[in-house]
Every structure is written in C-alpha cells, then in structure tokens.
C-alpha atoms as one frame of an Amber mdcrd trajectory, in Angstrom:
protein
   6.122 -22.129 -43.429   9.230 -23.363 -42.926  10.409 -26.129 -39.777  13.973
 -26.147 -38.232  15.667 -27.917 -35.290  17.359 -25.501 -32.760  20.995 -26.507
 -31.811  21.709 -26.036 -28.644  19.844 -26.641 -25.281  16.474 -25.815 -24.141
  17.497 -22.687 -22.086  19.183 -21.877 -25.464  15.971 -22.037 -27.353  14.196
 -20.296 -25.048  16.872 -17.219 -24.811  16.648 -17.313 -28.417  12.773 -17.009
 -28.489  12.969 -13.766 -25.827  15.395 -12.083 -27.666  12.987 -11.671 -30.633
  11.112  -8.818 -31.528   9.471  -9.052 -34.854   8.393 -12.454 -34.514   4.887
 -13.512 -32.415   5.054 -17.110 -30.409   1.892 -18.548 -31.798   0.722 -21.416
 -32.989  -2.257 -20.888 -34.987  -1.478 -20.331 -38.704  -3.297 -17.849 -41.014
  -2.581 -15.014 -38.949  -1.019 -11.626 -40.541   1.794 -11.610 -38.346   4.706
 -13.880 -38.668   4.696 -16.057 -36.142   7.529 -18.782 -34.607   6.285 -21.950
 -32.425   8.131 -24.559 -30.546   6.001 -27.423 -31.778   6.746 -30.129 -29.201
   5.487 -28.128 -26.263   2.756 -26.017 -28.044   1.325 -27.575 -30.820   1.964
 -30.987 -30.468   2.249 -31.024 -26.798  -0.482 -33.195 -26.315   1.738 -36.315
 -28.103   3.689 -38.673 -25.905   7.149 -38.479 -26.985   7.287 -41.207 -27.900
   4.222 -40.018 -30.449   6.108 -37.262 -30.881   9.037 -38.956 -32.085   7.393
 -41.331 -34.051   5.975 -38.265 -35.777   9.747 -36.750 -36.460   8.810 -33.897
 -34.123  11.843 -33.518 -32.354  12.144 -32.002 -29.482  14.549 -28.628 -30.704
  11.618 -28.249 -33.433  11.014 -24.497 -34.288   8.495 -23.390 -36.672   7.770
 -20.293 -38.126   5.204 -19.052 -40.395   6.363 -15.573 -42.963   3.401 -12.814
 -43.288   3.488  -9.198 -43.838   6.811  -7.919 -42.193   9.798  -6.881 -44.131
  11.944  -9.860 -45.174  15.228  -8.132 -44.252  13.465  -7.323 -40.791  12.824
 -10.915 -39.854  16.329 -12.349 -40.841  17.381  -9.444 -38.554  15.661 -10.180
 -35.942  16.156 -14.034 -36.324  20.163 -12.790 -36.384  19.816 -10.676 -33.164
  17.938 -14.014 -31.666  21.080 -16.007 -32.484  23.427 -13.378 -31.553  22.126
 -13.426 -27.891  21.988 -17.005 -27.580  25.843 -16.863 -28.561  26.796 -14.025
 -26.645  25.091 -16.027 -23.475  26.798 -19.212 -23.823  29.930 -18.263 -25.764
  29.450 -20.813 -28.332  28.827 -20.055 -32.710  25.520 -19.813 -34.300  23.317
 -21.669 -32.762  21.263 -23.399 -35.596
C-alpha cells in the first residue's frame, strides 16, 4: 500500500481518477484487484477535518493498494491518468 498527495485541484483529482482503467476506486483492502481511494471523502469521510487533519489525512490524499495486475500496466495506466489531467489543464505532472 502506498499513500500520496495529489497536486493539483479537486476537479484535477477527480479527472485523474476517470481517466484510469486498470485501477478499481475502492476502499476495502484485501481485495485481488488493485485498488486507488481518495481517503478523505471515502474512508475517512466520517472525520471532521479538523479530525482529519489532526490525523495528517490531507485532503489531496490518494491511496492505492498493488494486487495481481502487471506492474508495467499500472504505472501505465497511473501515466495515462496524469497525462489527461495535464492535457486538461495545460499544466506538468500533476503529482
């Protein structure tokens, strides 16, 4: 499992979330799929944010979880995610 905070705005994360294909938005670990999860308003939604901050959950929090895909195939598709988000805004990589 590995945690990461999304640079850019909230549209941004969530254009970058659509545009994947390999990955599954879920938040319940364990599963055989890899899976990705905005943790502040899944998860951890039920937190204040000011719990939420208190908790270093920040707000551009992504989380995602590797399983059985390819390796190659889920940096591609993580690519492709941050291609879109920089084709849609004009802006660099977006994390």
């Amino acid at each position: 499992m590995l945690s990461f905070g999304f640079k850019g705005t909230v549209e941004q994360s969530e254009t970058f979330l659509d545009a994947l294909k390999l990955w599954s938005y879920h938040g319940n670990v364990g599963d055989a799929r890899s899976l990705i999860v905005n943790s502040p308003k899944s998860t951890h939604s039920e937190l204040t944010p000011e719990e939420q901050k208190l908790a270093d959950i920040e707000p551009n929090l992504l989380r995602i979880s590797f399983e059985l895909e390819d390796a190659d195939d889920l940096i591609a598709d993580l690519d492709r995610g941050f291609a879109k988000v920089s084709r849609a805004k004009g802006v660099g990589h977006a994390a």
